[in-house]
Backbone as CSV, one residue per row, in Angstrom:
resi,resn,N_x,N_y,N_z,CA_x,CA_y,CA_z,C_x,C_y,C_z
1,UNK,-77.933,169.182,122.025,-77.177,168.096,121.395,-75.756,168.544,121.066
2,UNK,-75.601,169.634,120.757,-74.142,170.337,120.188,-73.523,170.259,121.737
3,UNK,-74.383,171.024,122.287,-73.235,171.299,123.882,-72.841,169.852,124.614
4,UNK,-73.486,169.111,124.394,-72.916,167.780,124.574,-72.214,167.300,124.224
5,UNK,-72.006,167.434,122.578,-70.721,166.752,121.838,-69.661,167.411,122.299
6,UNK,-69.569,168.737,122.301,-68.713,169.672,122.810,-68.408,169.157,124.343
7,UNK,-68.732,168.858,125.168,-68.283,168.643,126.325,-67.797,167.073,126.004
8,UNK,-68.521,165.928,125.646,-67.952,164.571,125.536,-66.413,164.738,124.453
9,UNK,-66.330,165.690,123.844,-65.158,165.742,123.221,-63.873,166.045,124.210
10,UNK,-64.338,167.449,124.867,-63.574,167.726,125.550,-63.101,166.795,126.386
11,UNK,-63.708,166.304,127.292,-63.266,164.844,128.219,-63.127,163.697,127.590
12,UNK,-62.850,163.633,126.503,-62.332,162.353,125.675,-60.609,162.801,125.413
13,UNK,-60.765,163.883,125.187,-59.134,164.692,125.346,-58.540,164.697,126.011
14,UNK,-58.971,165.263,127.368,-58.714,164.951,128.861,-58.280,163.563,128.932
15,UNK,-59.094,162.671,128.501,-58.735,161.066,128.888,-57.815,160.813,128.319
16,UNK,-57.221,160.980,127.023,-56.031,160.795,125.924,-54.535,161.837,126.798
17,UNK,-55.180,162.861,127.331,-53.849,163.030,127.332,-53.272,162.530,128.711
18,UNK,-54.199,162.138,129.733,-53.813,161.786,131.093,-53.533,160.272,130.467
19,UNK,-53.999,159.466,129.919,-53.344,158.302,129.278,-51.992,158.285,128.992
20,UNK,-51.196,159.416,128.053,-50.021,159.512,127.616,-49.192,160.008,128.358
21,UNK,-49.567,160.255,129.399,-49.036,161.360,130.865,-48.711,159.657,131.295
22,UNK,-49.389,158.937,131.708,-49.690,157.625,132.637,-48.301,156.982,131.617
23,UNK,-48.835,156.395,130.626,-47.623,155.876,130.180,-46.522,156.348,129.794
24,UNK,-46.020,157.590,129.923,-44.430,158.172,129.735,-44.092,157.964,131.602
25,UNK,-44.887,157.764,132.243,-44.396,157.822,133.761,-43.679,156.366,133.783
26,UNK,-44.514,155.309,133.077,-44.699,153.722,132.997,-42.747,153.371,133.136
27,UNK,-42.345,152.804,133.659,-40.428,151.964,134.062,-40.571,151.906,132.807
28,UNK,-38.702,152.593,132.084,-38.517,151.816,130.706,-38.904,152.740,129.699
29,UNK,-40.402,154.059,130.018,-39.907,154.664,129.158,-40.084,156.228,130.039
30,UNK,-39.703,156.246,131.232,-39.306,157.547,131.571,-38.456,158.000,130.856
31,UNK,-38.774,159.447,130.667,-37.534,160.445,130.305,-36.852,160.626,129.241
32,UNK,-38.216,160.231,127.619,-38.118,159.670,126.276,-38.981,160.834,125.761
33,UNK,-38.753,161.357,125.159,-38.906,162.847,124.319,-39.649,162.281,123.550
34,UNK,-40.164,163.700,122.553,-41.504,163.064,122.166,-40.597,162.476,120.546
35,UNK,-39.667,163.276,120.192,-38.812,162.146,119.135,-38.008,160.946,119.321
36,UNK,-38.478,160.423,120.372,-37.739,159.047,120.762,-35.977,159.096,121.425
37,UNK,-35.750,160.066,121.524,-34.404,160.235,122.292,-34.353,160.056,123.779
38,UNK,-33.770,159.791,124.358,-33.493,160.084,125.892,-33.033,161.186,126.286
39,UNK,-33.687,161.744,127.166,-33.733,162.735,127.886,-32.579,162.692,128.905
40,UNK,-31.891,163.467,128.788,-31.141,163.630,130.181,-31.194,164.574,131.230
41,UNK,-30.529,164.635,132.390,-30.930,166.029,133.529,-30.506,167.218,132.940
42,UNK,-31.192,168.599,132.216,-31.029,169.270,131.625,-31.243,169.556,130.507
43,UNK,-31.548,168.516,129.910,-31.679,168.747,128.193,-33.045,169.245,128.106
44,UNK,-33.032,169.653,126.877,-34.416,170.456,126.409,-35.324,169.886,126.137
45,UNK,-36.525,170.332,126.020,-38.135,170.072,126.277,-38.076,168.823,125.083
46,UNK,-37.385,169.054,123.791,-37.435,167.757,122.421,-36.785,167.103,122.932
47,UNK,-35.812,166.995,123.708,-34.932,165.880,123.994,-33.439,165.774,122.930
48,UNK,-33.501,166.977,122.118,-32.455,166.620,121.196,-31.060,166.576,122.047
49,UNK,-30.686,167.183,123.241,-29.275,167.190,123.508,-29.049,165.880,124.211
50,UNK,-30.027,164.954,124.501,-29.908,164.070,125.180,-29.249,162.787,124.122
51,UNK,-29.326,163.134,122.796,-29.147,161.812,121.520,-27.731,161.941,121.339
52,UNK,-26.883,161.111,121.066,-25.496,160.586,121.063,-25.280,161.561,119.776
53,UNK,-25.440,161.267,118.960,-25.201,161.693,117.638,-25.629,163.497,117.567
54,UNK,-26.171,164.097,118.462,-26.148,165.588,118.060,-25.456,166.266,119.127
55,UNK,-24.517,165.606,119.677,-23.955,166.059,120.511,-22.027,166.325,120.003
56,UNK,-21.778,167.569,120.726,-20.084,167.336,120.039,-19.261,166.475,120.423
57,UNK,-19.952,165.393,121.715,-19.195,164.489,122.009,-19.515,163.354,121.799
58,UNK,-20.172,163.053,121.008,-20.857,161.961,120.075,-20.032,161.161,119.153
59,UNK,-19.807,160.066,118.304,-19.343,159.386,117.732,-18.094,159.900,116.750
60,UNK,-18.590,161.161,116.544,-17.258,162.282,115.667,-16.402,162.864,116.890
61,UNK,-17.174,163.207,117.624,-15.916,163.431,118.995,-15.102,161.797,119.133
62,UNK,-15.666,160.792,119.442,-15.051,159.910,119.836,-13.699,159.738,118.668
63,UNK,-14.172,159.370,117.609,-13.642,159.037,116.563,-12.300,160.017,116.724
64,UNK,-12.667,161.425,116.549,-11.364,162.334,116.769,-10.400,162.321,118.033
65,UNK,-11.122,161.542,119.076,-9.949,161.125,120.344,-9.609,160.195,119.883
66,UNK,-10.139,159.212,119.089,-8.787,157.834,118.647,-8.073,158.516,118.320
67,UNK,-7.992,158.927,117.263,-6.775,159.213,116.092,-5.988,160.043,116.830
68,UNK,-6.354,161.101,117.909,-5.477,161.982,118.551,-4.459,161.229,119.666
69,UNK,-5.347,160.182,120.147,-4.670,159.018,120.652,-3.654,158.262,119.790
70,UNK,-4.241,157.561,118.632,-3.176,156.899,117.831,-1.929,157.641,117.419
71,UNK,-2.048,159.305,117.163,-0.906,159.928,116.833,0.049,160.322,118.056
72,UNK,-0.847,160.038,119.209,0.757,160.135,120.222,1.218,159.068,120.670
73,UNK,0.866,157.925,120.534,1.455,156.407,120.468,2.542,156.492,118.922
74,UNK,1.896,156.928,118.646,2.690,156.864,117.120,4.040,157.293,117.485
75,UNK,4.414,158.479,118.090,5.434,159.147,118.217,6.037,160.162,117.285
76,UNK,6.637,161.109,116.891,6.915,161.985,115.881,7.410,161.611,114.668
77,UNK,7.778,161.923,113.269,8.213,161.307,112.199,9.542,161.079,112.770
78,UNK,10.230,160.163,112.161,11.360,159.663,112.209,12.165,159.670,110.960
79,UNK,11.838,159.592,109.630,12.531,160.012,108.836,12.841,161.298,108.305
80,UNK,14.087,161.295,107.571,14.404,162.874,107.304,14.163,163.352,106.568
81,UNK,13.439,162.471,105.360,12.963,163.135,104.743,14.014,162.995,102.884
82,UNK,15.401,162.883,103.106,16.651,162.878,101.943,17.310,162.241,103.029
83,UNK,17.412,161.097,101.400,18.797,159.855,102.393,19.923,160.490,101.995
84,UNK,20.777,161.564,101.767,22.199,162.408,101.996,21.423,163.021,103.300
85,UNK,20.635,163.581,103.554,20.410,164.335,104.430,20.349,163.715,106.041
86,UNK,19.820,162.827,105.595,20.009,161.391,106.387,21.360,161.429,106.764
87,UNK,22.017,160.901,106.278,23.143,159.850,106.663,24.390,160.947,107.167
88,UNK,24.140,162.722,106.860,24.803,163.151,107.471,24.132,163.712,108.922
89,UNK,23.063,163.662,109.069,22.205,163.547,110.741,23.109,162.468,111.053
90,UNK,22.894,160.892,110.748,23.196,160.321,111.931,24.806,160.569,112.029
91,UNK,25.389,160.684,110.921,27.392,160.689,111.303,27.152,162.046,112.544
92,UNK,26.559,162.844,112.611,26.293,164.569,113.358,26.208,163.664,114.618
93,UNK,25.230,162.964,115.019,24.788,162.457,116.161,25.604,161.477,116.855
94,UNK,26.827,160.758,115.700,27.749,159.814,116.251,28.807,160.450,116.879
95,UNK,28.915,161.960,116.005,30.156,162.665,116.310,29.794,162.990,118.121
96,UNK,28.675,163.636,118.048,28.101,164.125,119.312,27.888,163.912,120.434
97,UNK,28.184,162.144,120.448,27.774,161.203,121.225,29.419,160.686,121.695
98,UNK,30.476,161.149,120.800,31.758,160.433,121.359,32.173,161.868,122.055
99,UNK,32.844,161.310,123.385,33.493,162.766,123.792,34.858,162.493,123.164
100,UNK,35.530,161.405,122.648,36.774,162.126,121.713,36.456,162.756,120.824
101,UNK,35.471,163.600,120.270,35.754,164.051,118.803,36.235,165.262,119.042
102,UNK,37.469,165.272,118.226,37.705,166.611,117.755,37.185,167.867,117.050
103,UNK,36.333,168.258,117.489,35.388,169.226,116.601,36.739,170.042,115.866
104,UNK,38.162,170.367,116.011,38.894,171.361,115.397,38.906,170.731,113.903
105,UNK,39.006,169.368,113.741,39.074,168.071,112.685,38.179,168.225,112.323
106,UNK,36.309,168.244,112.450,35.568,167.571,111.862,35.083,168.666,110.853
107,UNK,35.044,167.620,109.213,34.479,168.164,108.386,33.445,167.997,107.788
108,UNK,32.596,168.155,108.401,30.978,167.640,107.328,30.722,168.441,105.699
109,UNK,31.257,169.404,105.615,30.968,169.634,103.814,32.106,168.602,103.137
110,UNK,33.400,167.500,103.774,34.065,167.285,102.801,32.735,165.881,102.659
111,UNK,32.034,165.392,103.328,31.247,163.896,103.838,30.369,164.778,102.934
112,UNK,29.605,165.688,102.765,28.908,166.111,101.878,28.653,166.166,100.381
113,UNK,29.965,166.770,100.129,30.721,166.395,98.919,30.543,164.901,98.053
114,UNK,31.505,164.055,99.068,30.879,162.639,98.674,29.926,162.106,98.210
115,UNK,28.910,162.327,99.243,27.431,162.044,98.861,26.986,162.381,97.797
116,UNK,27.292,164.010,97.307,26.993,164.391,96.114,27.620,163.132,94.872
117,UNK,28.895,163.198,95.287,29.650,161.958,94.109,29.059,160.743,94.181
118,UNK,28.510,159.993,95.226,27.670,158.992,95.103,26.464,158.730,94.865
119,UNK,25.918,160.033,94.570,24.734,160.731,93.939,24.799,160.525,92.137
120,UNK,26.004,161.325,91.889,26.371,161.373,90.888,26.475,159.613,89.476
121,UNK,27.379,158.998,90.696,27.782,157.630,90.220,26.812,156.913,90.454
122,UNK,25.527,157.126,91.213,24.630,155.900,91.235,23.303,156.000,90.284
123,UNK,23.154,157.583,89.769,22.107,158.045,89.240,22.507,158.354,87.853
124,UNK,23.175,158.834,87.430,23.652,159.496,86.393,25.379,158.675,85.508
125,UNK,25.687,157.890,85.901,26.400,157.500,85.326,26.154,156.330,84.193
126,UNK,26.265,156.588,83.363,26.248,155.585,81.945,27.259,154.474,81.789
127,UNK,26.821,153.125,82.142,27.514,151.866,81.725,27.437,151.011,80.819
128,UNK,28.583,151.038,80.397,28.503,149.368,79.069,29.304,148.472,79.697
129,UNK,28.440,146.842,79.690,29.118,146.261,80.127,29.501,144.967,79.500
130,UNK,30.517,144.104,79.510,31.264,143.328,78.917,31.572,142.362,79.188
131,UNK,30.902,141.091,79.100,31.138,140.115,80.327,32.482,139.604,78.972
132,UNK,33.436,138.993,80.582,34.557,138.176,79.913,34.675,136.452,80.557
133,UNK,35.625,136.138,80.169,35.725,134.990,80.534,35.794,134.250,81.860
134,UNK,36.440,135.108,82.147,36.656,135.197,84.060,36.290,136.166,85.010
135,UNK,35.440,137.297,84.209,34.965,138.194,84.842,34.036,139.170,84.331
136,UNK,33.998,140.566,84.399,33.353,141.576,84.034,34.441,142.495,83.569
137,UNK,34.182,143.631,82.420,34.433,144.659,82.125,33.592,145.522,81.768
138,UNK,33.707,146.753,82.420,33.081,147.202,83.017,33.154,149.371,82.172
139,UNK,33.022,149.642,81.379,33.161,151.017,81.010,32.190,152.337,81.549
140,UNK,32.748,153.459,82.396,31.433,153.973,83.312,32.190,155.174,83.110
141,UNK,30.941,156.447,82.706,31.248,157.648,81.992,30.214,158.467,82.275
142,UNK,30.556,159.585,82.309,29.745,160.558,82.881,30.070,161.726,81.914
143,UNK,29.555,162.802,82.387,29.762,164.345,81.744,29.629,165.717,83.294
144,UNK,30.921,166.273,83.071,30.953,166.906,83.980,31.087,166.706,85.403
145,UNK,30.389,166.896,86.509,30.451,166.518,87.462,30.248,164.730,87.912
146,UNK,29.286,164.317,87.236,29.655,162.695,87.115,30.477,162.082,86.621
147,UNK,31.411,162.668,85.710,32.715,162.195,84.920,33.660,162.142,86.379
148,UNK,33.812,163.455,86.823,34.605,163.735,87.893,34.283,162.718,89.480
149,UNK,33.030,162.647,89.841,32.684,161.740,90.382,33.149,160.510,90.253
150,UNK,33.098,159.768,89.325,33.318,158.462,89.027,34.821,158.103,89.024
151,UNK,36.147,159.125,88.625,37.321,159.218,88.656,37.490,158.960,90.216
152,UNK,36.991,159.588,91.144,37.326,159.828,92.295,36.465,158.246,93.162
153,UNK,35.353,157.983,92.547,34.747,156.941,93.159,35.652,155.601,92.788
154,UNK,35.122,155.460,91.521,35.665,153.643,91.248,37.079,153.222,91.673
155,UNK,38.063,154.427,90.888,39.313,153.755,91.253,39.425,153.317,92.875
156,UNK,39.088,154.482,93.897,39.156,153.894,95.245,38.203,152.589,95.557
157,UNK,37.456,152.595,95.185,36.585,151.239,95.080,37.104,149.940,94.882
158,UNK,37.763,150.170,93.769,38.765,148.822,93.633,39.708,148.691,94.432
159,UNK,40.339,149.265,94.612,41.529,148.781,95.815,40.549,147.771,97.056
160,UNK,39.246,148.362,97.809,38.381,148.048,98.517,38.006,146.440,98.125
161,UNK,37.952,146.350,96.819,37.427,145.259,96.503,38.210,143.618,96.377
162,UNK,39.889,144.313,96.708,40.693,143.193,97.561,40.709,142.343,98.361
163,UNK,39.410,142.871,99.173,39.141,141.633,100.418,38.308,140.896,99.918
164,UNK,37.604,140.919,99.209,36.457,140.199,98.622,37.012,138.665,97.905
165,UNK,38.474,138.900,97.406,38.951,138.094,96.843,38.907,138.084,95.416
166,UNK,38.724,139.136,95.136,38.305,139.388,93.756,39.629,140.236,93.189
167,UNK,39.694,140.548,91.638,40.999,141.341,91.425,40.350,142.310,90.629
168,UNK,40.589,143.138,90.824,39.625,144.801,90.448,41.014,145.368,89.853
169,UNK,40.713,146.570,89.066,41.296,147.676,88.139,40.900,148.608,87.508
170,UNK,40.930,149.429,87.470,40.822,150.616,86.863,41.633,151.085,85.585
171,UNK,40.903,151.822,84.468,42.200,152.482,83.517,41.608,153.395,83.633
172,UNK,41.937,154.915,83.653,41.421,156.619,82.896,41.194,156.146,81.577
173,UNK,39.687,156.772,81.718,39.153,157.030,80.263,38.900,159.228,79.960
174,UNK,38.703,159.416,79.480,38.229,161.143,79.172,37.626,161.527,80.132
175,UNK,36.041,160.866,79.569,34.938,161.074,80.512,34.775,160.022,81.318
176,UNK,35.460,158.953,82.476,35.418,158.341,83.213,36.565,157.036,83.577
177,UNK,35.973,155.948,83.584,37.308,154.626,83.894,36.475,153.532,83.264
178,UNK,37.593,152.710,82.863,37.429,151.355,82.413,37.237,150.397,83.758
179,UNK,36.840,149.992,84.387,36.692,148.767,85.497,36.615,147.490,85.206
180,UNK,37.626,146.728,85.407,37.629,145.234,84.850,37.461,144.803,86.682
181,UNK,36.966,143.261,86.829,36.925,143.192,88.097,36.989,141.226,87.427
182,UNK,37.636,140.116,87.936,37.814,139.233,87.282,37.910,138.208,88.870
183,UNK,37.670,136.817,88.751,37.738,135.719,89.670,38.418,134.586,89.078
184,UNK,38.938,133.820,89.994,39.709,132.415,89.366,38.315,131.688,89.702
185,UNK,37.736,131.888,90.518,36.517,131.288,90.518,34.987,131.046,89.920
186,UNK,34.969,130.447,89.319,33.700,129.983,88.194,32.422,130.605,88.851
187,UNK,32.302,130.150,90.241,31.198,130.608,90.307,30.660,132.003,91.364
188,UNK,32.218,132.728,91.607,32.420,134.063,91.252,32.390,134.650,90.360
189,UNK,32.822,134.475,89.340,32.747,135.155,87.934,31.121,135.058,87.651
190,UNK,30.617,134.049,87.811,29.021,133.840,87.463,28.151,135.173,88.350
191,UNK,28.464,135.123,89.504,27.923,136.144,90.577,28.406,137.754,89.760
192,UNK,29.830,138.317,89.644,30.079,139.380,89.007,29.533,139.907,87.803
193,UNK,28.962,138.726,87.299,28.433,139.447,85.540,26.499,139.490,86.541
194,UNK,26.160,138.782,87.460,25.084,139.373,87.755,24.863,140.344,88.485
195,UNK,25.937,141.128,89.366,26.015,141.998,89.790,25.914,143.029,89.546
196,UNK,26.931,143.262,87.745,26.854,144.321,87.279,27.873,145.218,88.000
197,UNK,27.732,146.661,87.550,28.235,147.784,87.904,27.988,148.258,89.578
198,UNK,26.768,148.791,89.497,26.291,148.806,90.894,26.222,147.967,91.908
199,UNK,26.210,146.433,91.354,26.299,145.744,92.617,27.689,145.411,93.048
200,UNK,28.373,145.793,92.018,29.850,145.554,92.470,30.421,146.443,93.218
201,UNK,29.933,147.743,92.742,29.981,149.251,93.784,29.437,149.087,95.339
202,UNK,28.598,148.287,95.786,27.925,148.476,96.709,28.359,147.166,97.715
203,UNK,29.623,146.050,97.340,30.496,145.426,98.292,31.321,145.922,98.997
204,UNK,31.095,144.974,100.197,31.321,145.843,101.425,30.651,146.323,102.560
205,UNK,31.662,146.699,103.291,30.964,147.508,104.593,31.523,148.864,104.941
206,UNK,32.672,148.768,104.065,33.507,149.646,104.524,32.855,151.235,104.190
207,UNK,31.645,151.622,103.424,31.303,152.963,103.135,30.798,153.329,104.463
208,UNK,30.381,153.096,105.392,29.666,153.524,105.932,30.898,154.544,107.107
209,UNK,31.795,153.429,107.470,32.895,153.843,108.169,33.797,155.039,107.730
210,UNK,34.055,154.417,106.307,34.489,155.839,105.523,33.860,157.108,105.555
211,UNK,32.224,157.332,105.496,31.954,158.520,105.698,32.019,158.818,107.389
212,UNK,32.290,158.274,108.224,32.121,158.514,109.371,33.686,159.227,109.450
213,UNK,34.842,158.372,109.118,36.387,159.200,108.908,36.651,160.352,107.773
214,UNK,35.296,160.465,107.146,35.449,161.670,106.170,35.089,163.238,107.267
215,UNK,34.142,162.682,107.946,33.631,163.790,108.739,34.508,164.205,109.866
216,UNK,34.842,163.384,110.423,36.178,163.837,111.409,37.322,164.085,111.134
217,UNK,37.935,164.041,109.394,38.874,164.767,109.050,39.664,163.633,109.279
218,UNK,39.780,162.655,108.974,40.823,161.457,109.182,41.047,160.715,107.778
219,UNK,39.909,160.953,106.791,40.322,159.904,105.488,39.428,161.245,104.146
220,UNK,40.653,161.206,103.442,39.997,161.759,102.080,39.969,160.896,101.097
221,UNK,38.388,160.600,99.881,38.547,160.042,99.028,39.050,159.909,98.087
């Protein structure tokens, strides 16, 4: 009775595993590991190299060719990083690009300089301001190098501010200038008291040109 069970066992085994032999052959699931992965030509007996995800070229590979993709569409940074640092790159690149320039002329520390003073006057300078009847007055003072800045900035500023149609002035103060800037026009004068200091500093077009004739040695401020 034992050697019987023993043999009907055995060929009940036999039958189970030629069963599971039969259906891994079956269309659909050839070549399916015994953890459910797909098998590919070569991969190992589990089937693990055959699964997307344990592979180095799997969804983290992919992912890392976008972005390596997106960063050369992108193209290299383009900013410099400091707008003085800036703005004397591109005057460098305008100079570079004209074959008149006189390199014996061109001065980039005096265009440097500047910047520092417009550094000075846009950050650090202290204003009280005074609206009048027909205009603005305007008191702007510094200490030290922004005192000195602002001497050298505003007064040239006003002369500039002639085309505008406006009537600008300057007086020396210690530590800086008085700036009155005035309109016959009502609703000029309305615009100047909203302008303020800085926005009155920043009419115009003419800075940009100016630092371009600062660097080639043609205009001092």
């Amino acid at each position: 009775m034992f050697a019987w069970s023993w043999k009907a066992g055995l060929a009940g085994a036999m039958v189970l595993a030629a069963s599971a032999y039969a259906f891994a052959e079956m269309p659909g699931h050839q070549g399916h590991g015994a953890a459910g992965h797909t098998m590919s030509p070569g991969s190992d007996a589990a089937g693990m190299d055959g699964c997307p995800m344990m592979k180095g070229g799997g969804m983290h590979g992919k992912h890392a060719m976008m972005h390596r993709q997106d960063a050369a569409s992108a193209g290299p940074p383009s900013l410099p990083g400091q707008d003085a640092f800036g703005a004397i790159q591109e005057v460098v690149r305008l100079l570079e690009a004209d074959p008149a320039t006189n390199w014996s002329k061109v001065d980039i520390g005096a265009l440097r300089e500047h910047l520092i003073d417009m550094n000075e006057v846009t950050l650090d300078a202290a204003t009280d301001e005074k609206p009048l009847d027909n205009g603005i007055e305007i008191l702007v003072t510094g200490e030290g190098r922004t005192s000195d800045a602002i001497k050298r900035m505003v007064p040239a500023h006003a002369h500039a501010l002639s085309a505008t149609g406006w009537n600008a002035k300057t007086e020396d103060l210690p530590n800086g200038v008085k700036h009155v800037v005035t309109s016959d026009d009502p609703s000029q004068v309305t615009k100047l008291k909203a302008l303020g200091f800085m926005g009155i500093m920043v009419q115009g077009s003419h800075h940009q040109m100016h630092h371009l004739m600062m660097a080639k040695g043609e205009f001092a401020h």
